[in-house]
KOLDREN-501945 format. One record per residue (C-alpha): x, y, z; residue number from 0. Coordinates in pm, whole numbers. Layout:
residues N
+--------+--------+--------+------+
:      X :      Y :      Z : fipa :
+--------+--------+--------+------+
:      X :      Y :      Z :  NUM :
...
+--------+--------+--------+------+
END
This chain:
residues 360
+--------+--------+--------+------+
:      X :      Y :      Z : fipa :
+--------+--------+--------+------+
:  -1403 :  -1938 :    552 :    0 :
:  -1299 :  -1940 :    938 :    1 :
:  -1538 :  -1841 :   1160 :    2 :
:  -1371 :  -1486 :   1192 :    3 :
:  -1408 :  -1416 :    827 :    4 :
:  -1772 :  -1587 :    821 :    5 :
:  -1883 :  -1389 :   1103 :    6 :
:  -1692 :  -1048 :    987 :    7 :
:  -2052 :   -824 :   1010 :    8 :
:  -2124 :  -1006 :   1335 :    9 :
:  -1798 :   -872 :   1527 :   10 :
:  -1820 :   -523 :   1348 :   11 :
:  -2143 :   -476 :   1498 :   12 :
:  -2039 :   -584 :   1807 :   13 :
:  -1748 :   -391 :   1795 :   14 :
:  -1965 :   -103 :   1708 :   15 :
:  -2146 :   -116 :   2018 :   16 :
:  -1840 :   -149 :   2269 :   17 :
:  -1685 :    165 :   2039 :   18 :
:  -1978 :    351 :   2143 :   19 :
:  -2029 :    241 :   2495 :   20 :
:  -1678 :    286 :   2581 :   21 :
:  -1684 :    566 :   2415 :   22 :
:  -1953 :    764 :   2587 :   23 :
:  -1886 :    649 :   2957 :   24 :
:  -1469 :    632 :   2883 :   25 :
:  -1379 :    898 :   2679 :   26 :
:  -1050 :    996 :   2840 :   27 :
:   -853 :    669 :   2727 :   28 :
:   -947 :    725 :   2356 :   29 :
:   -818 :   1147 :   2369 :   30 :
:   -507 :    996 :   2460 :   31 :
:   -489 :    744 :   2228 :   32 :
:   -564 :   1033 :   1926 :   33 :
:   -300 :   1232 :   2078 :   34 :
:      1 :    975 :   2022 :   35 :
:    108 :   1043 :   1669 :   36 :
:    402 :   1206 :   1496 :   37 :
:    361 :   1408 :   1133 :   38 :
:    -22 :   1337 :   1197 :   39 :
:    -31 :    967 :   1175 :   40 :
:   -184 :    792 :   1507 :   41 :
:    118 :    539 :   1594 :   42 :
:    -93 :    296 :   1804 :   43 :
:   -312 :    289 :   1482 :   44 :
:    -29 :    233 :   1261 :   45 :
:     90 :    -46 :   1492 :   46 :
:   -246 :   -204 :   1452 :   47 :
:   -292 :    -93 :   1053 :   48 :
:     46 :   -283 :    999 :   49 :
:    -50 :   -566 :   1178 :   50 :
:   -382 :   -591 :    969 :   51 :
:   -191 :   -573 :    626 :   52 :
:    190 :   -721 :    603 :   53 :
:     23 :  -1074 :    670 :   54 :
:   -238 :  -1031 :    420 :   55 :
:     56 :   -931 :    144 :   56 :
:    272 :  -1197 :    334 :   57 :
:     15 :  -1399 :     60 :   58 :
:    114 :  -1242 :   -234 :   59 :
:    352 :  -1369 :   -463 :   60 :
:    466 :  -1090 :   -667 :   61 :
:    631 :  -1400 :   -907 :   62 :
:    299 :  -1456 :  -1036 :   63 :
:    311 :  -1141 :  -1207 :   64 :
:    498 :  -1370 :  -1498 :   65 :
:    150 :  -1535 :  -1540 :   66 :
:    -13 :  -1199 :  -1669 :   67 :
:    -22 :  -1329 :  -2005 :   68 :
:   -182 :  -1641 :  -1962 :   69 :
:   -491 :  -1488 :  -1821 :   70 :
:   -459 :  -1098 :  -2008 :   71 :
:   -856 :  -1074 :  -2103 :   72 :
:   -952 :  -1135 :  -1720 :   73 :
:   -672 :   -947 :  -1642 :   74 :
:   -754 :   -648 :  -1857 :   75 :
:  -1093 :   -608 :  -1779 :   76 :
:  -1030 :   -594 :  -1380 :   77 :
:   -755 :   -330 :  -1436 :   78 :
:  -1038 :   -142 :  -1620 :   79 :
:  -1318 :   -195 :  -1354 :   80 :
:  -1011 :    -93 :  -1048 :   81 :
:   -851 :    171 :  -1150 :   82 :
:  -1085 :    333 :  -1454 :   83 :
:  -1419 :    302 :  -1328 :   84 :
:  -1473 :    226 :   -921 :   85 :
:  -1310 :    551 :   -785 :   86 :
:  -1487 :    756 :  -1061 :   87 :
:  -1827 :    561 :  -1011 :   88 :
:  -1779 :    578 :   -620 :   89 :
:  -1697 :    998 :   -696 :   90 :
:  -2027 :   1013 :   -888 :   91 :
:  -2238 :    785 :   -637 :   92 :
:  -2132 :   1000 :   -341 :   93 :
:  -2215 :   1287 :   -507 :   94 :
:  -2563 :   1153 :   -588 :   95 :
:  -2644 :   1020 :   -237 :   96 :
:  -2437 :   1177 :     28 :   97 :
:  -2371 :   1557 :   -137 :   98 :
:  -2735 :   1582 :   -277 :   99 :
:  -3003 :   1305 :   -197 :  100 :
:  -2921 :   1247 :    188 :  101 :
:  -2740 :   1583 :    248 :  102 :
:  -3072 :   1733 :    471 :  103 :
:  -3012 :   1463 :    680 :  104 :
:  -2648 :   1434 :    773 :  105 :
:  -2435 :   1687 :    919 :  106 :
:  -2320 :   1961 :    733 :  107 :
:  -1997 :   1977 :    843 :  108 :
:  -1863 :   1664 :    763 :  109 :
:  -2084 :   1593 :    381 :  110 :
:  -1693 :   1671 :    189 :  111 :
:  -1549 :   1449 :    455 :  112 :
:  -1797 :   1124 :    390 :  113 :
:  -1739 :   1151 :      6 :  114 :
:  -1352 :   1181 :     86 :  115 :
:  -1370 :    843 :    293 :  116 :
:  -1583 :    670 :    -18 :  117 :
:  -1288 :    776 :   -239 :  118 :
:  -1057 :    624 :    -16 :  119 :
:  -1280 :    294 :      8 :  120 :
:  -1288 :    260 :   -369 :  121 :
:   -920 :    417 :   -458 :  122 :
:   -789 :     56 :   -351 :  123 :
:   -900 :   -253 :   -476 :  124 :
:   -868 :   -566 :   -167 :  125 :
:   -568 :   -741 :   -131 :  126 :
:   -678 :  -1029 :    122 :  127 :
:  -1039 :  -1111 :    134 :  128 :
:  -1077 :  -1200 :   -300 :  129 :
:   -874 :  -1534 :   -185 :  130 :
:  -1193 :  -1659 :     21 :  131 :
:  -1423 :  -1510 :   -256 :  132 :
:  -1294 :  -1673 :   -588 :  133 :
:  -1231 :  -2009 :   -416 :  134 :
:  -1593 :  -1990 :   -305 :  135 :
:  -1693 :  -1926 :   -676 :  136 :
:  -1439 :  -2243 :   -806 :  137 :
:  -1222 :  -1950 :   -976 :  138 :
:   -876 :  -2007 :  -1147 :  139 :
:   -613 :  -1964 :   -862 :  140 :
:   -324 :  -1838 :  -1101 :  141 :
:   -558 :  -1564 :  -1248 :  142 :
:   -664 :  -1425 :   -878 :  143 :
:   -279 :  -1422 :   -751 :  144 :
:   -167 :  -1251 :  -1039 :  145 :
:   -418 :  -1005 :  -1098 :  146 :
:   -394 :   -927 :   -664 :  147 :
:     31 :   -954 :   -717 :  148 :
:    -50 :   -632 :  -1027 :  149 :
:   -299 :   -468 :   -844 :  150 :
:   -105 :   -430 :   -514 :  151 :
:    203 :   -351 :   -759 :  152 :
:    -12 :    -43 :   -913 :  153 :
:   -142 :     50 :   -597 :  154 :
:    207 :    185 :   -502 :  155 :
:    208 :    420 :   -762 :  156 :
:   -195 :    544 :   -851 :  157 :
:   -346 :    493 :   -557 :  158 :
:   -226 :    844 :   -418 :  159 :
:   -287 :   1030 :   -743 :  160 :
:   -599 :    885 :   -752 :  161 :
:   -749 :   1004 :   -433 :  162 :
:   -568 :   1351 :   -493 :  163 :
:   -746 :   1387 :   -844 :  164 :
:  -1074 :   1334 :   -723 :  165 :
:  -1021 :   1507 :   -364 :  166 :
:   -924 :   1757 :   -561 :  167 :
:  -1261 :   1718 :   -825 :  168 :
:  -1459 :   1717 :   -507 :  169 :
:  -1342 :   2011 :   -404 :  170 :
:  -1171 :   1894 :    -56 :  171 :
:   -848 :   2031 :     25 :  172 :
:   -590 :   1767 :    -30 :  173 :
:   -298 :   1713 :    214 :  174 :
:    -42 :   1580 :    -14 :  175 :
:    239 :   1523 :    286 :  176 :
:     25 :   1292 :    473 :  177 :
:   -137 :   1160 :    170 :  178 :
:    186 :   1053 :     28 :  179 :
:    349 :    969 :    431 :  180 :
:     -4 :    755 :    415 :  181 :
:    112 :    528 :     96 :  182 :
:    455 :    496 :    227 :  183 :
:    365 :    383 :    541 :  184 :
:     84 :    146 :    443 :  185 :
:    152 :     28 :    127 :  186 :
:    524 :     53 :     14 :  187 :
:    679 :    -39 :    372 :  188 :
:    402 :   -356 :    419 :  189 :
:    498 :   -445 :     67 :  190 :
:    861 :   -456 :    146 :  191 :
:    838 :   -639 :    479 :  192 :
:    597 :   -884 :    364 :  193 :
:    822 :   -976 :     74 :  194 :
:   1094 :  -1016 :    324 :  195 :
:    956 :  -1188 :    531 :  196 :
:    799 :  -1405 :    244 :  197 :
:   1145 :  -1489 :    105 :  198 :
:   1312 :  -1598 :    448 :  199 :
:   1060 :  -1838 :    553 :  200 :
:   1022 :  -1993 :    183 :  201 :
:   1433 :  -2066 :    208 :  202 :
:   1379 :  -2245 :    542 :  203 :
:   1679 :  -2451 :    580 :  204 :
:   1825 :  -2704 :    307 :  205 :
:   1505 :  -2838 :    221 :  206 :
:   1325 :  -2580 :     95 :  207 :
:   1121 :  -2729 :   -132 :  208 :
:    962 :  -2895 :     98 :  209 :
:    978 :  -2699 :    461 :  210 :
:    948 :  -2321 :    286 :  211 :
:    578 :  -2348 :    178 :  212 :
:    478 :  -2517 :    482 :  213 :
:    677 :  -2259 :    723 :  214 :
:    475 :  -2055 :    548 :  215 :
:    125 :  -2187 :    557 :  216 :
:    243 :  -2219 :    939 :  217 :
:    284 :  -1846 :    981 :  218 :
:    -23 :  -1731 :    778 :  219 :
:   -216 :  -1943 :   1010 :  220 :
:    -88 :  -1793 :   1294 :  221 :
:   -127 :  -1468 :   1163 :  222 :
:   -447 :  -1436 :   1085 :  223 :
:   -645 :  -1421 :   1403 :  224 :
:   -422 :  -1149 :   1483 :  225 :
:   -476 :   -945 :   1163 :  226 :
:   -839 :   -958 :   1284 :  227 :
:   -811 :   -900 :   1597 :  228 :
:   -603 :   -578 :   1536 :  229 :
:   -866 :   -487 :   1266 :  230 :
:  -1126 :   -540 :   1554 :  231 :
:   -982 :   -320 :   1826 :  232 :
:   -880 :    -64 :   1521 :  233 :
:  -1272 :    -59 :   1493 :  234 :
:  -1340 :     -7 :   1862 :  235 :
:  -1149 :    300 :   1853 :  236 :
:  -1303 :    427 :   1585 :  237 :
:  -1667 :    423 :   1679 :  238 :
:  -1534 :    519 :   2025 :  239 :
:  -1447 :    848 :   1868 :  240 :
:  -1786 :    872 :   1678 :  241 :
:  -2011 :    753 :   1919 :  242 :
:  -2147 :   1057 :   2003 :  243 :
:  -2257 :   1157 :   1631 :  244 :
:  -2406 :    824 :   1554 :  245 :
:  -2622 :    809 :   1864 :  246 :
:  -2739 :   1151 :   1754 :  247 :
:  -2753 :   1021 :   1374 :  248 :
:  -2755 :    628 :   1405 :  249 :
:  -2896 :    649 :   1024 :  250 :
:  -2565 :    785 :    916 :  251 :
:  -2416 :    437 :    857 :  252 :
:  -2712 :    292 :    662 :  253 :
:  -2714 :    604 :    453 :  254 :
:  -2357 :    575 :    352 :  255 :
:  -2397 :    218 :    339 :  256 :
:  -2634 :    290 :     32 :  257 :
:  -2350 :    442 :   -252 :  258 :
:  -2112 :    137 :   -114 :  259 :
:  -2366 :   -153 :   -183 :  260 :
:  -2441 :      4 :   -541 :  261 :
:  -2134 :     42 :   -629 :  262 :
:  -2044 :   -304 :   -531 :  263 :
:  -2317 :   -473 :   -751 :  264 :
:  -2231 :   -171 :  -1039 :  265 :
:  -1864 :   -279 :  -1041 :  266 :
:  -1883 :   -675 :  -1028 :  267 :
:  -2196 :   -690 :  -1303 :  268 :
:  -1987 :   -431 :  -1569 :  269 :
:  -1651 :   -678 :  -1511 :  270 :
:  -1835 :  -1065 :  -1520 :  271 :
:  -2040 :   -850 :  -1824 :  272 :
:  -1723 :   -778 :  -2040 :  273 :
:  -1546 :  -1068 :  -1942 :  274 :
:  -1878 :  -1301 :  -2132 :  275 :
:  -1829 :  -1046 :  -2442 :  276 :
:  -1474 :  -1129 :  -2428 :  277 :
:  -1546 :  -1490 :  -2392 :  278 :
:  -1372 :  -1536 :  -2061 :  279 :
:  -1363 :  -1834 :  -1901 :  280 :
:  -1584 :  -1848 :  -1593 :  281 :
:  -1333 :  -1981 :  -1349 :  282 :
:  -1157 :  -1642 :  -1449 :  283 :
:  -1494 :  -1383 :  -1493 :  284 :
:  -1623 :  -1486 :  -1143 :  285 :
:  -1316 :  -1406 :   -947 :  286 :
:  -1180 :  -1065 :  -1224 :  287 :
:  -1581 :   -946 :  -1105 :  288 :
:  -1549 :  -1021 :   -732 :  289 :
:  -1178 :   -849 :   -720 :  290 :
:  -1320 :   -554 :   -967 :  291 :
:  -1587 :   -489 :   -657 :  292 :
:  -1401 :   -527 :   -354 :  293 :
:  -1235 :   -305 :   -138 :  294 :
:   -904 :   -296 :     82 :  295 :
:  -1077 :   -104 :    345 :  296 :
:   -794 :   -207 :    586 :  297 :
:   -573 :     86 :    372 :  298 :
:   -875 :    289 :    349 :  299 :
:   -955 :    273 :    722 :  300 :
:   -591 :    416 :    787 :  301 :
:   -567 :    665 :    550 :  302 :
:   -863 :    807 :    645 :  303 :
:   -755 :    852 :    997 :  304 :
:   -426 :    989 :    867 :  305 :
:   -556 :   1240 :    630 :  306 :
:   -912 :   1342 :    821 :  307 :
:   -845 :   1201 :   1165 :  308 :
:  -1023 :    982 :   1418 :  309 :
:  -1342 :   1144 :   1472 :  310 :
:  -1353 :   1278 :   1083 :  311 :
:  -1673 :   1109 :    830 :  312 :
:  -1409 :   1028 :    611 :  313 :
:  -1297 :    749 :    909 :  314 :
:  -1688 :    666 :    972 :  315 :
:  -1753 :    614 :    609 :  316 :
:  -1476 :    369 :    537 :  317 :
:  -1558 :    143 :    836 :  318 :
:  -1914 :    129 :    692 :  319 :
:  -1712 :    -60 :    368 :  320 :
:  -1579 :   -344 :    668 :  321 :
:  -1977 :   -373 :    808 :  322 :
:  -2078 :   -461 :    498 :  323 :
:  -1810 :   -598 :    288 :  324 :
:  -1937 :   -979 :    428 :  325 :
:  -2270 :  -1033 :    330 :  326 :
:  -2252 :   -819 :     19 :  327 :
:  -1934 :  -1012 :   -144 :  328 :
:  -2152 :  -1291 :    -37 :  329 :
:  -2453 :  -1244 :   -221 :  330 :
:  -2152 :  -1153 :   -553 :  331 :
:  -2064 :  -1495 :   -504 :  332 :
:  -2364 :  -1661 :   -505 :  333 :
:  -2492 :  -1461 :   -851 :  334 :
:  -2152 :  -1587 :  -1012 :  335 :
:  -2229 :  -1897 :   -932 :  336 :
:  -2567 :  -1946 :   -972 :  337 :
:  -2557 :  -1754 :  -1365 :  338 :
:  -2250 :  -2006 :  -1447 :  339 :
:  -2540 :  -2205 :  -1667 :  340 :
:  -2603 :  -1876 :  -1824 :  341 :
:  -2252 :  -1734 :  -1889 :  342 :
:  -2153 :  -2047 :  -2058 :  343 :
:  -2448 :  -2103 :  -2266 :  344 :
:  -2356 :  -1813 :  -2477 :  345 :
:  -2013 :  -1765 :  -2423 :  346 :
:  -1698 :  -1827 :  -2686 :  347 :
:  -1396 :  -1894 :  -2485 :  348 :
:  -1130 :  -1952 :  -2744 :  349 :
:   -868 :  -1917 :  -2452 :  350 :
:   -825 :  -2296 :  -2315 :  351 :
:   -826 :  -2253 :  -1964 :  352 :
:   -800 :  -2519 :  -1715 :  353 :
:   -995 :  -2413 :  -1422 :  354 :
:   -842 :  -2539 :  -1125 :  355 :
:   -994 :  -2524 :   -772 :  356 :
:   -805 :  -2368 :   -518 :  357 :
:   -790 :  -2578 :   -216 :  358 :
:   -938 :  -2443 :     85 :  359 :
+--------+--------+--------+------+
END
């Protein structure tokens, strides 16, 4: 991990902090900011949302969806975990913590609006971050591509009936316009540039072969401090905009951080769990648990703002998915790793599969 992605928490907090400062003593610069949009999406958000995604699909090979089959247990059980259990759990844990247990002690007006953001954390499983996670638990590098090539393939189509079935279950008025403006603009456009873009650098020149990977490896490279650097300032904004309610309430975050961390540890255990009664290779449970628990919060972060707006909970509670999303993913890793003894001892794996390391 670069020292960005190692130190992820470390700059949200801190970006936290300026958000708020600036926020209180500078308020004028951000009501401008949250009045530049057209058909209710914020365009210098989208500028920076964009800039946060295409190069993390810029990754994916959507090719590797012919290597489905070689991995379909793993495969099978983190379709399962994404798209059949996390929203629904996340539904059921918000309910549970934010609309009943913690409700006395955040504000009233905005209890539908914190569930709505943990239903847009969950609706989305992460695109960019399972890379660093299931090379840091030695997991099989076809398997993770393929499964993150389907998932971001799905995503197109469920992940807007998904958050409109269980807006809808949660009683919060759903609208569809911006929810579906919200999937075309950050999913189905990314996915189309990125795969562009992918294409034209791979056929760099006669040699191909040899230049197109590397033109590529170039560009990611280059790419990446500014995909968290616009996720940065995209968090600045944010907590400039609720700065006022969480000096009033600064317990909001940890209590929403509560239904996110369970659901986390919820999510991973049930997927490395069927994967050993499956008899799954480890080099394919560790990363099908770690993708099954993470979130793309980047997509989250933006739809929230489109749907709910800058200073809505639904905003707040999806940036408390980017505070945490570090050191809990972390500690994932390190129980993969540390029960591989365990999940072996016991485990039939009539599949032969070679686990190969991803290089770092």
């Amino acid at each position: 991990m670069g020292i960005f992605e190692r130190y992820l928490t470390v700059w949200v907090a801190l970006c936290i902090i300026a958000g708020v400062v600036l926020g209180h003593f500078l308020p004028a610069p951000f009501h401008a900011i949250g009045r530049i949009e057209v058909a209710q999406v914020n365009l210098p958000v989208a500028v920076l949302i964009w800039l946060m995604i295409i190069p993390m699909l810029l990754k994916i090979d959507f090719g590797a969806l012919s290597q489905v089959k070689e991995h379909w247990k793993g495969i099978g059980v983190t379709l399962f975990i994404n798209w059949a259990v996390k929203p629904f759990s996340m539904a059921l844990l918000g309910y549970i913590f934010v609309s009943t247990l913690f409700r006395p002690y955040l504000p009233a007006d905005q209890i539908d609006s914190y569930i709505a953001g943990l239903i847009l954390l969950a609706a989305a499983p992460c695109t960019a971050m399972v890379f660093v996670w299931s090379n840091l638990c030695h997991g099989e590098p076809h398997f993770t591509l393929s499964q993150v090539a389907l998932n971001d393939l799905i995503m197109v189509f469920a992940f807007a009936p998904i958050v409109g079935l269980l807006l809808g279950l949660s009683s919060i008025t759903v609208p569809w316009n911006t929810l579906f403006l919200s999937v075309v603009l950050y999913i189905v456009v990314p996915v189309i540039v990125s795969q562009i873009w992918r294409k034209a650098l791979l056929a760099n020149g006669p040699q191909a072969l040899a230049n197109g990977p590397q033109a590529l490896a170039n560009t990611l490279a280059k790419l990446g401090p500014v995909s968290l650097l616009a996720l940065l300032t995209t968090l600045v904004l944010l907590f400039g905009f609720q700065g006022e309610q969480i000096i009033t309430q600064p317990l909001i975050i940890l209590m929403l951080a509560v239904p996110i961390t369970i659901q986390v540890y919820f999510n991973s255990g049930v997927a490395y769990l069927l994967n050993k009664k499956l008899g799954v290779a480890h080099c394919v449970a560790g990363p099908s648990a770690l993708i099954g628990a993470s979130n793309f919060f980047e997509l989250a972060v933006a739809a929230a703002i489109s749907l709910f707006g800058f200073q809505s909970g639904a905003a707040l509670a999806t940036v408390v998915g980017v505070l945490i999303e570090v050191p809990v993913m972390l500690s994932v890793v390190r129980i993969v790793n540390s029960s591989k003894n365990w999940y072996e001892a016991k485990t039939v794996t009539p599949d032969v599969v070679t686990c190969v390391r991803e290089e770092s």
